[in-house]
mmCIF file of the N, C-alpha and C atoms, coordinates in Angstrom:
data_MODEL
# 
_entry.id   MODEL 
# 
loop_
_atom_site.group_PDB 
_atom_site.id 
_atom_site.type_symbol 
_atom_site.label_atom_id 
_atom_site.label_alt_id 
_atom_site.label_comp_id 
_atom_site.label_asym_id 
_atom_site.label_entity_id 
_atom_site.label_seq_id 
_atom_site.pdbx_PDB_ins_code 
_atom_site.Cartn_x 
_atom_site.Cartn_y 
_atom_site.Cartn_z 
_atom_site.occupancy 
_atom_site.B_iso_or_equiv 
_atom_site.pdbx_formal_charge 
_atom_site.auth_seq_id 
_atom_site.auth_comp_id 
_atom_site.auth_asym_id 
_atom_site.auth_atom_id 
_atom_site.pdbx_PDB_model_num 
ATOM 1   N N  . UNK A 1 1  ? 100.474 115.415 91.271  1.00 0.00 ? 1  UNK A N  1 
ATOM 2   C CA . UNK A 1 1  ? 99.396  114.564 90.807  1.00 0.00 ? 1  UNK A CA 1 
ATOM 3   C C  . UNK A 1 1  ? 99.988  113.393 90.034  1.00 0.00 ? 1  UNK A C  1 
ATOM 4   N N  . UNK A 1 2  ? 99.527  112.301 90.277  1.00 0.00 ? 2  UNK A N  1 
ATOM 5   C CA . UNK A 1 2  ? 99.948  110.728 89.636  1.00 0.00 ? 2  UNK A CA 1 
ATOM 6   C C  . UNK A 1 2  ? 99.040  110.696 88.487  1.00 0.00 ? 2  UNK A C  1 
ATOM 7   N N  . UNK A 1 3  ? 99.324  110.265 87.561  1.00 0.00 ? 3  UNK A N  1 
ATOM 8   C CA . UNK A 1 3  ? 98.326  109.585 86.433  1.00 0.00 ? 3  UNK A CA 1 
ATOM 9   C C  . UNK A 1 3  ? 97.658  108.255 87.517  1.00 0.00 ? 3  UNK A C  1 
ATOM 10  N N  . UNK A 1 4  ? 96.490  107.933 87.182  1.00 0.00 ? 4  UNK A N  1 
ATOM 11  C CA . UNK A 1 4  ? 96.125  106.623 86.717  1.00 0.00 ? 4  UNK A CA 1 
ATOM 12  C C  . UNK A 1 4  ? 96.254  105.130 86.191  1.00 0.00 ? 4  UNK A C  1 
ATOM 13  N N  . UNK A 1 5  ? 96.388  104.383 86.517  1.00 0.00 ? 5  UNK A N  1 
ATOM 14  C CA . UNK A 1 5  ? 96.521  103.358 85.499  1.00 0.00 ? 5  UNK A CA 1 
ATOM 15  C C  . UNK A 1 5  ? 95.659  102.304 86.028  1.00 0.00 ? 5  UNK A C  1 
ATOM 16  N N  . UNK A 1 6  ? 95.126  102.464 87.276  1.00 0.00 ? 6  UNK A N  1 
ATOM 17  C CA . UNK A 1 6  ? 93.661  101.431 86.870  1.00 0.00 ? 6  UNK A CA 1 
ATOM 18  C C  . UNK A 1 6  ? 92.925  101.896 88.161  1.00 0.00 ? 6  UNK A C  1 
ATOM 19  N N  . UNK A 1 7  ? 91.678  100.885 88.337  1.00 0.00 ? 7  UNK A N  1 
ATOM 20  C CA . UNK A 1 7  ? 90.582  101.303 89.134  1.00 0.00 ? 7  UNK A CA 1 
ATOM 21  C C  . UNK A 1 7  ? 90.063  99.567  89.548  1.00 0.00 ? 7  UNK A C  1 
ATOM 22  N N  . UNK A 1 8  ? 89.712  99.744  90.652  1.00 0.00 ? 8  UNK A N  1 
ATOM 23  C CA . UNK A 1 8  ? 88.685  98.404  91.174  1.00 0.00 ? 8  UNK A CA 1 
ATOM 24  C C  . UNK A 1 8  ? 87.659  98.865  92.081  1.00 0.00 ? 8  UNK A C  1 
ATOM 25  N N  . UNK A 1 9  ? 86.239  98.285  91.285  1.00 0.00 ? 9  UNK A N  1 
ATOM 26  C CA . UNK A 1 9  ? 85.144  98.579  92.520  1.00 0.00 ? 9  UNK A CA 1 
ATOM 27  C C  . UNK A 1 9  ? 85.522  97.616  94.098  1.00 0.00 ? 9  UNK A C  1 
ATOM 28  N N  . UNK A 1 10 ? 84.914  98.154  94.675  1.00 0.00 ? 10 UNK A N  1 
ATOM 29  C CA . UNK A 1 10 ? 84.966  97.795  95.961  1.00 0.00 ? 10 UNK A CA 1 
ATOM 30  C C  . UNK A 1 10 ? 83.280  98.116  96.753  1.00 0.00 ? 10 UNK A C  1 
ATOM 31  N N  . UNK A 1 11 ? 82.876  97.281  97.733  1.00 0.00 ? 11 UNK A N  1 
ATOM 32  C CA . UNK A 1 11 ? 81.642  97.025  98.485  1.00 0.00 ? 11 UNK A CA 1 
ATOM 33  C C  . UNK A 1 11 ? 81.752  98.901  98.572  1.00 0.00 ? 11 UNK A C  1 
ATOM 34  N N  . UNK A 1 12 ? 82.435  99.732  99.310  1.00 0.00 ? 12 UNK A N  1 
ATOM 35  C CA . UNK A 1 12 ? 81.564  101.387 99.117  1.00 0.00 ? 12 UNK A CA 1 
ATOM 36  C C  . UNK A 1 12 ? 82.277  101.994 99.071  1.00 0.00 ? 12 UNK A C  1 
ATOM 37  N N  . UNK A 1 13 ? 83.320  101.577 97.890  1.00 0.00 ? 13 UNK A N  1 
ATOM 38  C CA . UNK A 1 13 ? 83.893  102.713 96.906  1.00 0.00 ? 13 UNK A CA 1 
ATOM 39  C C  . UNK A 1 13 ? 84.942  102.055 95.887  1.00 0.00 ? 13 UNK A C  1 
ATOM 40  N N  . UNK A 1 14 ? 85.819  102.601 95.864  1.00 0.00 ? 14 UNK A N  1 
ATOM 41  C CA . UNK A 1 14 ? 86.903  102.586 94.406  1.00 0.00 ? 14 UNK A CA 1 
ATOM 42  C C  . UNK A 1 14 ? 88.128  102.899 95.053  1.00 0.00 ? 14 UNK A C  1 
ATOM 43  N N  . UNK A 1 15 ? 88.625  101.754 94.487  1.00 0.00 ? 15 UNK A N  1 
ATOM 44  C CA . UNK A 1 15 ? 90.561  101.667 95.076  1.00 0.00 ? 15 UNK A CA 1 
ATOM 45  C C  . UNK A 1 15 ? 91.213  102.705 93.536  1.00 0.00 ? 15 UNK A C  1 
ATOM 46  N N  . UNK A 1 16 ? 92.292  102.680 93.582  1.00 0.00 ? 16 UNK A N  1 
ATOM 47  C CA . UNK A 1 16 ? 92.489  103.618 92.465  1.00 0.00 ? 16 UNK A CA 1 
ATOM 48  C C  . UNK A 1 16 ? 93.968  102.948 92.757  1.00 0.00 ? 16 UNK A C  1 
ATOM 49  N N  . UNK A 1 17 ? 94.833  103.283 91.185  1.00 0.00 ? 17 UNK A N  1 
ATOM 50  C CA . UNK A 1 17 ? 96.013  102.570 91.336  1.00 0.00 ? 17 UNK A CA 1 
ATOM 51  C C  . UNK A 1 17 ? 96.825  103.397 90.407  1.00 0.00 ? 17 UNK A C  1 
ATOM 52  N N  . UNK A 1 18 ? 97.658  103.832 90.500  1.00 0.00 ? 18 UNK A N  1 
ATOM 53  C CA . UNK A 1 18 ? 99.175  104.682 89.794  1.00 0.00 ? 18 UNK A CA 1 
ATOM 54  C C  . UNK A 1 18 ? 100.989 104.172 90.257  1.00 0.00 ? 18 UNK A C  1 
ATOM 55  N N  . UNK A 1 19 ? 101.384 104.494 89.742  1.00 0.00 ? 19 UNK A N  1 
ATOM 56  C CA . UNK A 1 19 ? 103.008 103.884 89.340  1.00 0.00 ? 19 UNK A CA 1 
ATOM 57  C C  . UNK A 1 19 ? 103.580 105.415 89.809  1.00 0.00 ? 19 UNK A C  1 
ATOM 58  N N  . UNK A 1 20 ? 104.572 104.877 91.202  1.00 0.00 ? 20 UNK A N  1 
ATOM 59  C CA . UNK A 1 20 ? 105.183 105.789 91.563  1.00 0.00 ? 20 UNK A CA 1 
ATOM 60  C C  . UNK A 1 20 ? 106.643 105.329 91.674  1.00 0.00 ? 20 UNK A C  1 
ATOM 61  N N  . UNK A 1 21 ? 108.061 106.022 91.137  1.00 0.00 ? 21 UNK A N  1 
ATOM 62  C CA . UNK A 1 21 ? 109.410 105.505 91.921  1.00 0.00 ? 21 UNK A CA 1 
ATOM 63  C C  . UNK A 1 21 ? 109.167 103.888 90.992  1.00 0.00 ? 21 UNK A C  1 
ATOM 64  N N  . UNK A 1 22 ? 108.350 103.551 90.543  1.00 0.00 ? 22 UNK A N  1 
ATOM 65  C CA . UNK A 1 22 ? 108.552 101.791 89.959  1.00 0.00 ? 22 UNK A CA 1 
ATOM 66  C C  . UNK A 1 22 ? 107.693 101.261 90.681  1.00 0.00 ? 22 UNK A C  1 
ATOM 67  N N  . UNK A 1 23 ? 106.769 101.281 92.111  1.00 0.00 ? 23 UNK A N  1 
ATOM 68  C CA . UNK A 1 23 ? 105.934 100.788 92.479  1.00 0.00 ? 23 UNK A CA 1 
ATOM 69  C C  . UNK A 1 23 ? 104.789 101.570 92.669  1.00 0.00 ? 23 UNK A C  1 
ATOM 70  N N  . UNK A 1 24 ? 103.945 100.226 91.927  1.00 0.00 ? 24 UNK A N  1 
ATOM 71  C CA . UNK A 1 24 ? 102.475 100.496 91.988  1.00 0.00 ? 24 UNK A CA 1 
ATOM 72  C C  . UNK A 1 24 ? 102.196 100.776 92.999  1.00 0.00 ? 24 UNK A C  1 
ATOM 73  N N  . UNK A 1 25 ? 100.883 101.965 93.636  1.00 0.00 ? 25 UNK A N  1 
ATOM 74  C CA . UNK A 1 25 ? 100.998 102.223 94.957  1.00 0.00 ? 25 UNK A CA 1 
ATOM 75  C C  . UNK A 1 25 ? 99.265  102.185 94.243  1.00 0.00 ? 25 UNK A C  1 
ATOM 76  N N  . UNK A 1 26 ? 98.647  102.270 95.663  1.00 0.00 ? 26 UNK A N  1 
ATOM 77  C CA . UNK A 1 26 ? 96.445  102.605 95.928  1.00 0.00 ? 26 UNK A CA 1 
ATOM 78  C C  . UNK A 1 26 ? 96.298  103.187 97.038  1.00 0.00 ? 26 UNK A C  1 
ATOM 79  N N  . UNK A 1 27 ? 94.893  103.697 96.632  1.00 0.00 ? 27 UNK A N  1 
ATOM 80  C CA . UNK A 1 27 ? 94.429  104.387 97.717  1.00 0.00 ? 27 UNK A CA 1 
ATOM 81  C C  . UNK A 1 27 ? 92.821  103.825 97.311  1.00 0.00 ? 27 UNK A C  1 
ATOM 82  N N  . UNK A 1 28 ? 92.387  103.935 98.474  1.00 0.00 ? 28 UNK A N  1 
ATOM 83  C CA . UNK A 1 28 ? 90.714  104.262 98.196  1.00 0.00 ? 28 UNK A CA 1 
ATOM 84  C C  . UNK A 1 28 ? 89.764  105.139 98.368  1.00 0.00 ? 28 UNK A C  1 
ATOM 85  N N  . UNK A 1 29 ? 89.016  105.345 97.445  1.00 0.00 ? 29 UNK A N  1 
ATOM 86  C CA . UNK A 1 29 ? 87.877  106.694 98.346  1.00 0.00 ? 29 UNK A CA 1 
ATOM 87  C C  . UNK A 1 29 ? 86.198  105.725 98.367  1.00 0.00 ? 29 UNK A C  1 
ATOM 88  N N  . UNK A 1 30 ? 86.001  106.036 99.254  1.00 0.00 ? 30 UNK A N  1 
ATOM 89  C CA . UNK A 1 30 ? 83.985  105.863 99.002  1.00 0.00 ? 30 UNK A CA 1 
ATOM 90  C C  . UNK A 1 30 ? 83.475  106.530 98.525  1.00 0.00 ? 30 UNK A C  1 
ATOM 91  N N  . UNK A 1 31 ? 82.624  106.410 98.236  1.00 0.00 ? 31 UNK A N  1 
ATOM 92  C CA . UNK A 1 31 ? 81.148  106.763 97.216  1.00 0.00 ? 31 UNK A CA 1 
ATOM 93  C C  . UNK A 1 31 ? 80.936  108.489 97.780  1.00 0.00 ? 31 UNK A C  1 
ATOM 94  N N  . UNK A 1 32 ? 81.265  108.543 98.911  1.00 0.00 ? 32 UNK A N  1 
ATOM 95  C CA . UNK A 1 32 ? 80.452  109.781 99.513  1.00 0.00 ? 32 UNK A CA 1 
ATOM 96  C C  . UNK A 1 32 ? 81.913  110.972 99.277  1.00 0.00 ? 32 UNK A C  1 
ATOM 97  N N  . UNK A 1 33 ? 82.961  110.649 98.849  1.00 0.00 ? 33 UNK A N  1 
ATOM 98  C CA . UNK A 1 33 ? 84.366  111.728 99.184  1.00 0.00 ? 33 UNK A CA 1 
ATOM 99  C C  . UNK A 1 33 ? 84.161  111.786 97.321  1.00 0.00 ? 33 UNK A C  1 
ATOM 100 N N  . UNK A 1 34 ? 83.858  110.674 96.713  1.00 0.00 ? 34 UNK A N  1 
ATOM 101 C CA . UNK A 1 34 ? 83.381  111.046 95.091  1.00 0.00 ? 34 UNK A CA 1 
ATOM 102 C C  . UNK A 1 34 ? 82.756  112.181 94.925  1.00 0.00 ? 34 UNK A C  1 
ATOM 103 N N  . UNK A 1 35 ? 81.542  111.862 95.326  1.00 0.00 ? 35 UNK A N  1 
ATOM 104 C CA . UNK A 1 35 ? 80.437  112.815 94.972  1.00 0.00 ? 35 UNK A CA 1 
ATOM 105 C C  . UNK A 1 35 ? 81.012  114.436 95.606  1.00 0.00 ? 35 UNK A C  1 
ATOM 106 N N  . UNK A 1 36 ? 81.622  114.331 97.021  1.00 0.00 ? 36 UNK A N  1 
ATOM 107 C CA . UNK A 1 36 ? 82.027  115.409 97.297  1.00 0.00 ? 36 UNK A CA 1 
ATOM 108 C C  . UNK A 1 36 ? 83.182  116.398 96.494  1.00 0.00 ? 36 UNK A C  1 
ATOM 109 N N  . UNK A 1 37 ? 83.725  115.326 95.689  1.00 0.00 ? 37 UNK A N  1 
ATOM 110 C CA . UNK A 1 37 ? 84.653  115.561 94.874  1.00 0.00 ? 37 UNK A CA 1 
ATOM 111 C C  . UNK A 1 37 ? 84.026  115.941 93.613  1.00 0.00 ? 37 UNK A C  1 
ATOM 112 N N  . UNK A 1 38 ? 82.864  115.367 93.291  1.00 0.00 ? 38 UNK A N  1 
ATOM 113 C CA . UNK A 1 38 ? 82.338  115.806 91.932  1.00 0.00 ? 38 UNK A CA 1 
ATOM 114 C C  . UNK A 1 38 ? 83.149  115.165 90.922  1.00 0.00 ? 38 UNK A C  1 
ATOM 115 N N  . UNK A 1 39 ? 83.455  113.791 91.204  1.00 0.00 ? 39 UNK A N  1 
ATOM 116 C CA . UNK A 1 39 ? 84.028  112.873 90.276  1.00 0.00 ? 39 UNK A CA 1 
ATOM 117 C C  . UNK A 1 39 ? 82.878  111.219 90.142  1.00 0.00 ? 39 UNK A C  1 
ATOM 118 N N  . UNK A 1 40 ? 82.347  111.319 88.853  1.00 0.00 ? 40 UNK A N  1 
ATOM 119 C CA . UNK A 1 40 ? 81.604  110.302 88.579  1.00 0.00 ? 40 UNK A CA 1 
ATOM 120 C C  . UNK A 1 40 ? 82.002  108.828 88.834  1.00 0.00 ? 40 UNK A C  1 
ATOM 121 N N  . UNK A 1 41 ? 82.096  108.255 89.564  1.00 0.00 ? 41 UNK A N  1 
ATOM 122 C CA . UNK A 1 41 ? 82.477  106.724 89.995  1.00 0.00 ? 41 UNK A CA 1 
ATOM 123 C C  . UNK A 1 41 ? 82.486  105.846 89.060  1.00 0.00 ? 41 UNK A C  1 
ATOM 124 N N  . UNK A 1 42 ? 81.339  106.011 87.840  1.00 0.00 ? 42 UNK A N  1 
ATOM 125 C CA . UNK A 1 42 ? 81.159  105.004 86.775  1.00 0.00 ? 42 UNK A CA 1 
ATOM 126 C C  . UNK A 1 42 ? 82.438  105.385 85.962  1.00 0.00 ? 42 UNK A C  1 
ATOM 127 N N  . UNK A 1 43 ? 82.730  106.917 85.372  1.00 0.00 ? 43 UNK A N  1 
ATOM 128 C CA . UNK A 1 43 ? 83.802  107.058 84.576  1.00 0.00 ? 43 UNK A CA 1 
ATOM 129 C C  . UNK A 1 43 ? 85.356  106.641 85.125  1.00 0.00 ? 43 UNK A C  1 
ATOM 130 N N  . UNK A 1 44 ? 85.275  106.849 86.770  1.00 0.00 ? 44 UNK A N  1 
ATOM 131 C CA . UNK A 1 44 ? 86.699  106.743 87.295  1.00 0.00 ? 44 UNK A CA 1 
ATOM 132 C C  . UNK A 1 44 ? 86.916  105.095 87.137  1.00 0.00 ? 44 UNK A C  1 
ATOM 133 N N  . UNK A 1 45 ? 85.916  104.052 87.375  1.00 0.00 ? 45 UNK A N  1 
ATOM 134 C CA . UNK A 1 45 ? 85.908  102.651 87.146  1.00 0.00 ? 45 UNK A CA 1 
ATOM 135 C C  . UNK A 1 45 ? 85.702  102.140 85.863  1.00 0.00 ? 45 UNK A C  1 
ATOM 136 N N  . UNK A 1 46 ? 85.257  102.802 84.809  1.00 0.00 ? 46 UNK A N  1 
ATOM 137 C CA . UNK A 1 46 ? 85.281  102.711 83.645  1.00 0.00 ? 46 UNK A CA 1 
ATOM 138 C C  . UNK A 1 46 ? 86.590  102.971 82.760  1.00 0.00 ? 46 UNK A C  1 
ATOM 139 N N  . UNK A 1 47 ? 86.968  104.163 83.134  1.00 0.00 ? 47 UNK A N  1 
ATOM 140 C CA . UNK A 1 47 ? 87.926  105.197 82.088  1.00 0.00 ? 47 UNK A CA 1 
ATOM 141 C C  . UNK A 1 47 ? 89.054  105.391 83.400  1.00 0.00 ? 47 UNK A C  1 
ATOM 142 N N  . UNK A 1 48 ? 89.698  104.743 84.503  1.00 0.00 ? 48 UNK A N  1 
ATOM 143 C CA . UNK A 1 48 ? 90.678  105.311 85.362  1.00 0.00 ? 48 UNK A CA 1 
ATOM 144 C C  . UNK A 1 48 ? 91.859  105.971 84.777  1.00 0.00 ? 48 UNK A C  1 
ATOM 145 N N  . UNK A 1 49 ? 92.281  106.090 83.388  1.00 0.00 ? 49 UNK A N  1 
ATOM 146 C CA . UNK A 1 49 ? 93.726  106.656 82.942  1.00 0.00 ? 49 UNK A CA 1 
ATOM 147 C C  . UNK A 1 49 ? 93.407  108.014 82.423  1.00 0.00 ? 49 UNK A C  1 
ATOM 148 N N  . UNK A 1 50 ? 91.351  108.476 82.239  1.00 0.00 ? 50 UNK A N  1 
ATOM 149 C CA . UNK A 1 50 ? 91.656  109.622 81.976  1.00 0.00 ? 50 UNK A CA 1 
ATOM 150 C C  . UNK A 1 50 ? 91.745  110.847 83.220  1.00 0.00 ? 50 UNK A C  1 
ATOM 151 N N  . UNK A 1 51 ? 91.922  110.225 84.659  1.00 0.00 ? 51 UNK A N  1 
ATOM 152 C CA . UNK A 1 51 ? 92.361  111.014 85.847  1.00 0.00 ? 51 UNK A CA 1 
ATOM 153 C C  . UNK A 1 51 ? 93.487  110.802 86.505  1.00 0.00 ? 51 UNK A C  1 
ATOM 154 N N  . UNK A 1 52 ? 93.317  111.918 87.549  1.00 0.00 ? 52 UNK A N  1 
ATOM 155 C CA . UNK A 1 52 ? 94.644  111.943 88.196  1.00 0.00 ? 52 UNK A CA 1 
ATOM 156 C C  . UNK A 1 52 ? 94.496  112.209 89.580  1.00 0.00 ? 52 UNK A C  1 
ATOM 157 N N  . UNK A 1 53 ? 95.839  111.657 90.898  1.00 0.00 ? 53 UNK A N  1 
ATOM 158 C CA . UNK A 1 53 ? 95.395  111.301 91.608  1.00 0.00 ? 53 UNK A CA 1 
ATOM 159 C C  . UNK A 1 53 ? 96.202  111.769 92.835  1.00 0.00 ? 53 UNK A C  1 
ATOM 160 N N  . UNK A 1 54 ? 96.424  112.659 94.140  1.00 0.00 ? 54 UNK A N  1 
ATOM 161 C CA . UNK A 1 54 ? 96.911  113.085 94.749  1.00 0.00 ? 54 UNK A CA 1 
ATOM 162 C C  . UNK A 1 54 ? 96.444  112.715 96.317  1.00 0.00 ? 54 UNK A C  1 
ATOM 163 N N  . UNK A 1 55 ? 97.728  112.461 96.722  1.00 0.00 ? 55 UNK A N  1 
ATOM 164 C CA . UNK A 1 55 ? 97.207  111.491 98.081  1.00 0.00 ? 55 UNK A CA 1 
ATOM 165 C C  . UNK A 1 55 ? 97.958  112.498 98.963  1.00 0.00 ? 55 UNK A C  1 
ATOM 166 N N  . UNK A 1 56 ? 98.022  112.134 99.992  1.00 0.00 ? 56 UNK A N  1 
ATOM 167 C CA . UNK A 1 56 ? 98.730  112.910 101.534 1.00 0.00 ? 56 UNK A CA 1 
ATOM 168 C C  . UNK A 1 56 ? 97.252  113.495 102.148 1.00 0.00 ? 56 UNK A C  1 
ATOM 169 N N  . UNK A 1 57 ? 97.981  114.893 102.506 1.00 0.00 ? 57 UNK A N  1 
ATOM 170 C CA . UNK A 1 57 ? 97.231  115.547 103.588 1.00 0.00 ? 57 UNK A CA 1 
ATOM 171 C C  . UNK A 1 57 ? 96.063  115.876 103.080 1.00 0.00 ? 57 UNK A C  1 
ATOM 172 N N  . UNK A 1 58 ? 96.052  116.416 101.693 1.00 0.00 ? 58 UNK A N  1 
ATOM 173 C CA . UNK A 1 58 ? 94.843  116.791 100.467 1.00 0.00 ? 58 UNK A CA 1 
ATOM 174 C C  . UNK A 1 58 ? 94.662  115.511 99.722  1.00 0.00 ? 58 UNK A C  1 
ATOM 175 N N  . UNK A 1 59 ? 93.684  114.892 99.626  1.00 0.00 ? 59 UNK A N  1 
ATOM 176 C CA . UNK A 1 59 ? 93.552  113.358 98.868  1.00 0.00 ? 59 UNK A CA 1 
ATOM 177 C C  . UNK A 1 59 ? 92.638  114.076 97.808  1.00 0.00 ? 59 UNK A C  1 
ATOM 178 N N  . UNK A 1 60 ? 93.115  114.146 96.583  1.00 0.00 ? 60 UNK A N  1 
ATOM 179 C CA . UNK A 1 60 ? 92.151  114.562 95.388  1.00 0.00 ? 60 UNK A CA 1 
ATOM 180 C C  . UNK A 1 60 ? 92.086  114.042 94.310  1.00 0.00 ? 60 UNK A C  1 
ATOM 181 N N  . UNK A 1 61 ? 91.351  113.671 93.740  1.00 0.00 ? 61 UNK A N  1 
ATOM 182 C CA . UNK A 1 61 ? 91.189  112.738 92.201  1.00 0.00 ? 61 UNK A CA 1 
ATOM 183 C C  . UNK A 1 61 ? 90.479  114.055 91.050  1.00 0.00 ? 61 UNK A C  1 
ATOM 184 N N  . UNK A 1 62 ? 91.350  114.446 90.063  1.00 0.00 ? 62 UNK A N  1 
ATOM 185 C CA . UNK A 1 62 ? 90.765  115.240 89.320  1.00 0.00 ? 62 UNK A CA 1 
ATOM 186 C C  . UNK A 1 62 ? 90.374  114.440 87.737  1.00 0.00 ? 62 UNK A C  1 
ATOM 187 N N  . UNK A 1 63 ? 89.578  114.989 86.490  1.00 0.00 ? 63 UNK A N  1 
ATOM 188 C CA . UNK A 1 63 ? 90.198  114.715 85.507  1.00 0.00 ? 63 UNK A CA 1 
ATOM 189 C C  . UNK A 1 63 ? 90.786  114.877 84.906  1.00 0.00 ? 63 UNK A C  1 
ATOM 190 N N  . UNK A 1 64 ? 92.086  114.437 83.660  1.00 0.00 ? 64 UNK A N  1 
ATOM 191 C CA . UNK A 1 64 ? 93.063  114.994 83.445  1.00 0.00 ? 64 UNK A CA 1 
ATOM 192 C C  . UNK A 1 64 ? 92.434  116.197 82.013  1.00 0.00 ? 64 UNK A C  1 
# 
């Protein structure tokens, strides 16, 4: 799991952004893999450093 270090809305969803190796790397999820996730969109675009963020085969955003 990556920390956080920022968030940008987007037209139907949220890019998400963490520091890996020295480069900043993103991913995005939509509105609908949130909710499936049971992660509030306002707090992840509000507050992005208090989650964390796992990409590949399992893409999961928890809070920390």
């Amino acid at each position: 799991m990556h920390d956080l270090v920022g968030s940008r809305k987007m037209e139907n969803g949220i890019v998400v952004f963490w520091d890996e190796n020295g480069q900043r790397k993103n991913e995005s999820f939509n509105y609908q893999e949130l909710i499936d996730l049971k992660i509030n969109a306002a707090d992840l675009f509000d507050r992005p450093i208090l989650s964390q963020v796992r990409t590949g085969v399992k893409r999961e955003i928890k809070r920390k």
